[in-house]
C-alpha positions in Angstrom: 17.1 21.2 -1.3 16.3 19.8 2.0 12.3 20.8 1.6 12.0 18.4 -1.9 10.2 15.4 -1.5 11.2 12.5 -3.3 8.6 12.9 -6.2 9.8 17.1 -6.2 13.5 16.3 -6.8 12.9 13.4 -9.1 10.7 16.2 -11.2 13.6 19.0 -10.5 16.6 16.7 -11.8 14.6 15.6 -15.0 13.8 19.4 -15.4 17.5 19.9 -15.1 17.1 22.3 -12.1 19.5 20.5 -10.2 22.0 18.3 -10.3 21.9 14.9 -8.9 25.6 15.6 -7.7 24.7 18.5 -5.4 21.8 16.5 -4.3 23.7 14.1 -2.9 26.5 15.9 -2.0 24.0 17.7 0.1 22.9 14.6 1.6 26.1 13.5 2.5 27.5 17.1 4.3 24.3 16.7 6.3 25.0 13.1 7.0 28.5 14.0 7.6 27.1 17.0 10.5 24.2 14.9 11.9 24.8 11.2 11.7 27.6 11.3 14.6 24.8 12.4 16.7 21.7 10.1 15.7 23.7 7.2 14.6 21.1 6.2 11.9 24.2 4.9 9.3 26.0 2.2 10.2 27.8 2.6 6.8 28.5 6.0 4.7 29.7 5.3 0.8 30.4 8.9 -0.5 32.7 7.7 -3.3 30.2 5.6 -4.5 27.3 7.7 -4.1 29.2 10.9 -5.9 29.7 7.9 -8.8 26.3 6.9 -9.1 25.1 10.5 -9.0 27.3 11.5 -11.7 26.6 8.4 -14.0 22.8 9.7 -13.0 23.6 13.4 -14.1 24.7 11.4 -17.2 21.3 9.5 -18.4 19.4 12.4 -17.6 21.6 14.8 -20.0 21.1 12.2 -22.4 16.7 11.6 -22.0 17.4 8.1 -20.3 16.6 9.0 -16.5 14.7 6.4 -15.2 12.0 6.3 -12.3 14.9 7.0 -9.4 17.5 8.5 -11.4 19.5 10.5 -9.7 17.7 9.9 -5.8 19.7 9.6 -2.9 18.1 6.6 -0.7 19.1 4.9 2.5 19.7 1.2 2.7 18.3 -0.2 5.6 21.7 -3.1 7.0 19.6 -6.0 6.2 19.9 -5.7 2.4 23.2 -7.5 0.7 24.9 -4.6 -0.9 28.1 -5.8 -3.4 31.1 -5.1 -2.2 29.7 -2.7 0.6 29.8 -4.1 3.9 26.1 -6.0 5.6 26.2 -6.6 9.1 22.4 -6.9 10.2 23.2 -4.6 13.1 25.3 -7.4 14.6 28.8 -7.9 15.4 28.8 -12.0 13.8 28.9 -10.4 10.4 30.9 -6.5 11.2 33.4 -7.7 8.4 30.7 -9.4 6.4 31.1 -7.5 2.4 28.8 -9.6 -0.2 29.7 -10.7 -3.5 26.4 -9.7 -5.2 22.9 -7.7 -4.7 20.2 -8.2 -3.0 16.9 -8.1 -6.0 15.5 -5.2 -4.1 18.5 -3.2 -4.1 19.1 -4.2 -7.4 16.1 -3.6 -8.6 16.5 0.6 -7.3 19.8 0.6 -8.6 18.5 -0.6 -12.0 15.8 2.3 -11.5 18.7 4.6 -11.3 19.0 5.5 -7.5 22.0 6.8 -5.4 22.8 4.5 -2.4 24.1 7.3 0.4 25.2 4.3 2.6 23.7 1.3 5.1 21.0 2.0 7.3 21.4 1.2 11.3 18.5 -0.9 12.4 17.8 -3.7 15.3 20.1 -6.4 15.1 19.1 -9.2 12.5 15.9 -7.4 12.6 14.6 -8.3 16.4 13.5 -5.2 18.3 10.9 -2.4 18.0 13.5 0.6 19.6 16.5 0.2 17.4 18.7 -0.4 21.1 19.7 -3.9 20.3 22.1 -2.7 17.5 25.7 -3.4 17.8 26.6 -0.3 16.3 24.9 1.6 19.0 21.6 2.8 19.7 19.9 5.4 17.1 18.0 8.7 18.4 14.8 9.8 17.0 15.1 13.4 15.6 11.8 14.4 17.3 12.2 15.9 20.9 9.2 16.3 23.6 8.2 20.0 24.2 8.5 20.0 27.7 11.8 17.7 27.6 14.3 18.3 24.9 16.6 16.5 26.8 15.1 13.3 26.7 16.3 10.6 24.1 13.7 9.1 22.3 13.6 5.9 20.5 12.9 6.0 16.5 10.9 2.6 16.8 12.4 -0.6 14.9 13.7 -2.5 13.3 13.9 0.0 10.6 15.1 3.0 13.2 17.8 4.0 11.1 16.0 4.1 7.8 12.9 6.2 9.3 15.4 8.2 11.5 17.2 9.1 8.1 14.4 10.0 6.3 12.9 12.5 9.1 16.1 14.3 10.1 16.0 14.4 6.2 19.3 12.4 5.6 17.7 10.1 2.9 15.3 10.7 0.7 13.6 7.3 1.2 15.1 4.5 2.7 14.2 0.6 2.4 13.5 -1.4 5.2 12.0 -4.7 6.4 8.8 -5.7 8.2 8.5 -8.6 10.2 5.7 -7.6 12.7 5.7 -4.0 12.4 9.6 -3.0 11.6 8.6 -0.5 8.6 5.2 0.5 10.2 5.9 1.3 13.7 9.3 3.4 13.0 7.2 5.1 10.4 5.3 6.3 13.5 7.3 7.0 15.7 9.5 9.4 13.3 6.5 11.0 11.5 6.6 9.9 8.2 4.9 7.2 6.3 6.1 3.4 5.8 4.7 0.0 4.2 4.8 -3.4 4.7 3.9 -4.9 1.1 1.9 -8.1 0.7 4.0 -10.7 1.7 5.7 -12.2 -1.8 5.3 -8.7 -3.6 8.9 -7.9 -2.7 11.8 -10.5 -3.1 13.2 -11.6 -0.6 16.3 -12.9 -2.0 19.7 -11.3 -0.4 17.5 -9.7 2.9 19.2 -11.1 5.7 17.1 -13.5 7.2 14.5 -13.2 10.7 11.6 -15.5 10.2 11.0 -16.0 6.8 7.9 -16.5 6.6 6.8 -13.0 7.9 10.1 -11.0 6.5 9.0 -8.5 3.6 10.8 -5.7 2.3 9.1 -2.4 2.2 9.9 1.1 1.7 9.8 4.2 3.9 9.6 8.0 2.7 8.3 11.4 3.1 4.6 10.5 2.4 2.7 8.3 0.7 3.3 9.0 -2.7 7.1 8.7 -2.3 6.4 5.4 -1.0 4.5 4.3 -3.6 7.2 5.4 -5.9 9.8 3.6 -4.1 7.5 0.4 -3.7 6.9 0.4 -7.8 10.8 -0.2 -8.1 11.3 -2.5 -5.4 9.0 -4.9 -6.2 8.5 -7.7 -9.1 8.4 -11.0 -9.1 12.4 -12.8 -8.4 12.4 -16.4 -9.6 15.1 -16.6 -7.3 12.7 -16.0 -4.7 10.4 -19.2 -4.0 7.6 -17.0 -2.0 7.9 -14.2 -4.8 4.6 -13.4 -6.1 4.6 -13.9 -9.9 2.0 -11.0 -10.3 2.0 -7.9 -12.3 3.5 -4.0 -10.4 0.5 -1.8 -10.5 1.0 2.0 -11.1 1.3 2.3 -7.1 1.5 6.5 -7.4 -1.7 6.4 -9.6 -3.6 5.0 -6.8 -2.8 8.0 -4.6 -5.0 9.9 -6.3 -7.8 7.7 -6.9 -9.7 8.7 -3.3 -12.1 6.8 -1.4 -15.4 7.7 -2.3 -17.7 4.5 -2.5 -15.3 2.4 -0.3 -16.3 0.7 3.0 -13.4 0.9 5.8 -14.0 -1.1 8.6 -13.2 -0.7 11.9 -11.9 -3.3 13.8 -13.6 -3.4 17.3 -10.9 -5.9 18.9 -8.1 -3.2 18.0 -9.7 -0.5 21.4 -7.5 -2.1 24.1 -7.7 -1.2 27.6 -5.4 1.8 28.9 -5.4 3.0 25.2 -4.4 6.5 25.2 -7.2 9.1 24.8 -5.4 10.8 22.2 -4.5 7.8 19.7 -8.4 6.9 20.1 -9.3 10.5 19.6 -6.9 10.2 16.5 -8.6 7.2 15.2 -11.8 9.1 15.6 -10.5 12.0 13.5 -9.7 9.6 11.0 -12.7 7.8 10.3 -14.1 11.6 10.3 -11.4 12.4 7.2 -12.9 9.2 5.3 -16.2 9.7 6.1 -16.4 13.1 4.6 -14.1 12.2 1.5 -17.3 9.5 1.0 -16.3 6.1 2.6 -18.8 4.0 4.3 -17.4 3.2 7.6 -18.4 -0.5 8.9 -17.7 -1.8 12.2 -16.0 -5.8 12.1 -14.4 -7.9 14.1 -11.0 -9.6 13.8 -11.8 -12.3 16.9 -8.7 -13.6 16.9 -6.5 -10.3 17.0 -6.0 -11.1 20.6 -4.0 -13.8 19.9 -1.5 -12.4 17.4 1.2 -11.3 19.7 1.4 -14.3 21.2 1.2 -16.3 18.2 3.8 -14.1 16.5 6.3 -14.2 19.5 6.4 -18.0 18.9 6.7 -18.7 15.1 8.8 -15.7 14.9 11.5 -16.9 17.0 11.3 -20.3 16.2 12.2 -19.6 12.6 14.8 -17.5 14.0 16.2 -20.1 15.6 16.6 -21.8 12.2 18.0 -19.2 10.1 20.2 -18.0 12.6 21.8 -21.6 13.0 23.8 -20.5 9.5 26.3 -18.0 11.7 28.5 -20.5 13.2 32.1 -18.5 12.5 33.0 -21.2 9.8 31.9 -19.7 6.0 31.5 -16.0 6.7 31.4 -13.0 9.5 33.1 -12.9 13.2 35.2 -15.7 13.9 36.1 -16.8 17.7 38.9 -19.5 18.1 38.1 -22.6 19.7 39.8 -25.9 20.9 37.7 -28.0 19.1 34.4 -27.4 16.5 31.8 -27.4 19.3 34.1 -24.6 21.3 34.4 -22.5 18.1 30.5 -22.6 17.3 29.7 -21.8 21.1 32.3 -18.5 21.3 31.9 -17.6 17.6 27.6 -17.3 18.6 28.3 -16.3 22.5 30.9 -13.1 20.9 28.4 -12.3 17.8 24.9 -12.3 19.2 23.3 -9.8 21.4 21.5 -10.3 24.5 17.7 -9.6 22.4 19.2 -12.3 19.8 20.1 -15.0 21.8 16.6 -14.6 23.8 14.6 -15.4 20.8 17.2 -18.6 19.3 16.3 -20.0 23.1 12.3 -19.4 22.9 12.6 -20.5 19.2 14.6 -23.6 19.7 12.7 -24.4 22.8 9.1 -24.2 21.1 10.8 -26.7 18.4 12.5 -29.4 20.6 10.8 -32.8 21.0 7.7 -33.0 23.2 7.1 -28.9 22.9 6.4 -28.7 19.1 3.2 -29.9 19.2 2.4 -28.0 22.0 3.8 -24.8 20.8 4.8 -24.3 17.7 1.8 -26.4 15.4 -0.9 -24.2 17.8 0.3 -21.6 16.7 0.3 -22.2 12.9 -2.7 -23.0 13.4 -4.2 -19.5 15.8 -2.2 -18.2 12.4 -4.5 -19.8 9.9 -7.5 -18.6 12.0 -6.0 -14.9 12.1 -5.9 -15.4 8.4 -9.1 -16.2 7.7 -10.5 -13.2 10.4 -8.9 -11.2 7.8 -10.5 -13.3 4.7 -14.0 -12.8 6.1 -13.5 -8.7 7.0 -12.4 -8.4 3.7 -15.5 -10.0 2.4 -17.6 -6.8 3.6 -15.2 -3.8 3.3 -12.3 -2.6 1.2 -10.0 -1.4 4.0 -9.4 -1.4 7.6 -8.4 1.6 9.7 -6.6 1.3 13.0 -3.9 3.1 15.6 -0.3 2.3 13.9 1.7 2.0 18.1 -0.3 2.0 21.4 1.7 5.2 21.9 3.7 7.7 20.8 7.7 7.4 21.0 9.4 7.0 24.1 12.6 7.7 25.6 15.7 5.3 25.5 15.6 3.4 28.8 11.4 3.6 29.3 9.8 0.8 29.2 13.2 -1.6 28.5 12.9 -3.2 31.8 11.1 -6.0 30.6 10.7 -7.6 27.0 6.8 -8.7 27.3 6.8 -4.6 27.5 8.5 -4.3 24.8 7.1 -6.7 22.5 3.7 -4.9 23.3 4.6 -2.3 20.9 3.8 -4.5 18.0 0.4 -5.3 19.6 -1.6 -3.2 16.4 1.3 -3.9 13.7 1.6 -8.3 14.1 -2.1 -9.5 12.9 -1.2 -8.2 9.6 2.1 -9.9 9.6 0.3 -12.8 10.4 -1.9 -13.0 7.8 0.8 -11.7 5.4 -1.7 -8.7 4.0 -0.6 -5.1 3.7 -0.1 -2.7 6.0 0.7 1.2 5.7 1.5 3.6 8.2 0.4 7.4 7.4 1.5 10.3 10.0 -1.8 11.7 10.9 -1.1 13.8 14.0 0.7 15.2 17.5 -0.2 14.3 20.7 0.2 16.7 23.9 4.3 16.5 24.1 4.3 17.5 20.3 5.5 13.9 18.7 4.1 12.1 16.1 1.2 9.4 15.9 0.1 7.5 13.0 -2.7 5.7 11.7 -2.2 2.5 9.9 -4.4 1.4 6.8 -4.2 -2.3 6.3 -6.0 -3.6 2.7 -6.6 -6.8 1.3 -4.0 -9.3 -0.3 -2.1 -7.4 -3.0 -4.8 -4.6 -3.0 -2.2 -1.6 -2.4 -3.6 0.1 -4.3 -6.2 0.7 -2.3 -4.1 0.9 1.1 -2.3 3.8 -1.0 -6.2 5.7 -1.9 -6.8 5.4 2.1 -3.6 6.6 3.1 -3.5 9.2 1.2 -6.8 10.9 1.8 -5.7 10.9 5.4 -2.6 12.5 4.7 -4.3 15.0 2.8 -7.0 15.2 5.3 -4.5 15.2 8.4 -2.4 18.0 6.6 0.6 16.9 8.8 3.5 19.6 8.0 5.1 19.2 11.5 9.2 18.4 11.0 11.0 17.0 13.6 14.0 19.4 15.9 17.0 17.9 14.6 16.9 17.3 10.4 19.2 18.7 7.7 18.7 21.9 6.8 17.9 23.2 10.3 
């Protein structure tokens, strides 16, 4: 049951071959045996996922199932669930339970899908590990050959929901990209992730990070369950003011369409100094895949790429800083007393936020207090309208870009945590599409020499996933990437 993907047991339940019942009670036993040990749920819901599988088990018997009907998903922390509890990975909202739906959630639950519980992920969002979780850290189910011992990280935000889905605890899971959050987990745990154009998901009930970056994307098995997942998820939400008012293409269609007469570009600013031999010899292979199924490969330049990080580590935090302002201990979530207001705001935020969180509210409300604004925050809006329009002009000659998804392959919990600037690097190939708001799709595409995962990332033109999907999946077919992870369900 294990060995179905998404698109296998969605054919098996309408075929009547199983039942979504023992599905998801299948899911949930393995949950139950694994998730003590890789922490990737902050929140289990069996009673409600054994109700939703049975009202599933129901529509089907009667010719109503629907695209998801009877699927047992993940839901990454950040999405409001009714009446199941949404803490963002942080302890100001562990008793936070909301009174209504986030559109994306909704949207899956409309579509028939089984929610198996709340995903673990980065608190509010902010890390590319999954450490900075109050709920503990999450371990990636993949292990090094020559160091089973080691921990390794499943990436972030969305560590939990791409932890799930490799160790084969979800079938799919939803999850968030700000600057890489769906793409860069999606690497690091082997399967395949990603990031809509920003506005073709609703962002309405998502917890909040910097909103104009945040969109909700979903991760799976491969390519085609993503693109199944994605065609439920989004829509345009008029209660949304950046949701994109713009029709849902047949997203699994495209999968099939291949990429013979397309030009893919490769962007030369994207070859960094130190690269690993392996991810360039990767990329190479790649470009081979495309160039055999008929693509025209074209070399461009993205000048301002250099820039992104930088850019991104300013106007990220600064609307940070913003949103975050909400949690004060009065309305909703943890509560510190105080002898006056002021006291109560400063314990209530001191208590709830993590040491990662509280970073970026200081470098966000720094770059937006009097006399730095100018000098940091409107710069970068504007090295953001220039990484923009690098983007415009590439797009102008070619259909697609290929590029590394993570400078590197997953590391260990504890490497590379000395210093955030490290840290933050890992989002070095992920951010410039964030920036520019276009999307962006991780596809597993190989090993390197310790036996873990790498990924290639297609990124395509403003609500062209379509194509992103072709690309992506003429490398997975290409790549052939059948490689599971040590620790999974069904082991």
């Amino acid at each position: 049951m294990f060995d179905f993907s998404l698109a296998q047991a969605r054919d098996a339940l309408r075929a009547r071959k199983i039942s979504s019942r023992e599905l998801t009670r299948a899911y949930l036993d393995a949950i139950e045996k694994l998730n003590p040990r890789l922490n990737a749920y902050i929140t289990v819901t069996p009673e409600r996922a054994l109700a939703q599988a049975d009202a599933a088990d129901a529509a089907l018997a009667g010719g109503q199932g629907k695209a998801l009907t009877g699927i047992p998903l993940a839901i990454k922390d950040l999405f409001c669930t009714e009446g199941v509890r949404t803490t963002a990975g942080s302890r100001i909202l562990d008793n936070f339970v909301p009174p209504y739906e986030s559109t994306v959630s909704a949207n899956l639950l409309r579509d028939g899908a089984v929610f198996l519980g709340k995903a673990n992920l980065d608190e509010f969002a902010m890390g590319s590990s999954n450490m900075t979780s109050a709920f503990g850290a999450v371990e990636n189910p993949w292990k090094r050959r020559a160091d089973a011992t080691a921990v390794l990280v499943p990436g972030g935000s969305s560590g939990g929901s791409a932890a799930a889905v490799a160790a084969r605890l979800a079938l799919g899971a939803t999850a968030t990209d700000t600057g890489g959050s769906i793409r860069q987990p999606a690497s690091f745990c082997g399967i395949a992730g990603i990031k809509p154009t920003y506005g073709r998901c609703s962002r309405w009930g998502v917890v909040a990070f910097a909103s104009s970056l945040d969109q909700a994307g979903p991760v799976a098995r491969n390519v085609e369950d993503c693109a199944i997942l994605l065609g439920s998820m989004a829509g345009f939400d008029p209660k949304d003011s950046t949701s994109a008012d713009r029709a849902v293409p047949d997203f699994a269609a495209a999968c099939a369409r291949g990429v013979k007469g397309l030009r893919i570009g490769v962007p030369a600013e994207y070859t960094m100094d130190g690269m690993s031999s392996e991810i360039l010899e990767l990329w190479r292979r790649g470009l081979g895949w495309l160039r055999d199924a008929g693509a025209e490969i074209v070399d461009v330049s993205l000048p301002h790429t250099r820039y992104g990080l930088a850019t991104y580590y300013i106007v990220a935090p600064a609307e940070a800083s913003s949103n975050l302002a909400r949690y004060d201990g009065v309305r909703f979530g943890h509560r510190e007393n105080g002898e006056d207001l002021r006291d109560l705001y400063e314990r209530t935020r001191a208590a709830g936020f993590g040491a990662e969180v509280k970073r970026r509210i200081m470098i966000g409300t720094y770059v937006l207090s009097a006399g730095y604004y100018d000098a940091y925050y409107l710069r970068a809006q504007k090295i953001r309208a220039l990484i923009l329009r690098d983007f415009t002009n590439v797009f102008g000659r070619v259909d697609a870009l290929l590029t590394p998804t993570t400078p590197s392959a997953a590391f260990a919990q504890g490497e590379n945590m000395e210093d955030p600037i490290t840290m933050y690097l890992n989002d070095i190939f992920t951010v410039p599409a964030s920036m520019a708001g276009i999307p962006g799709m991780s596809v597993p595409a190989g090993l390197d020499a310790q036996g873990l995962p790498l990924g290639l990332q297609v990124l395509g033109k403003p609500f062209d996933e379509e194509t992103v999907f072709s690309v992506a999946a003429t490398i997975e077919r290409a790549a052939g990437f059948t490689t599971l992870p040590a620790i999974r369900a069904g082991a």
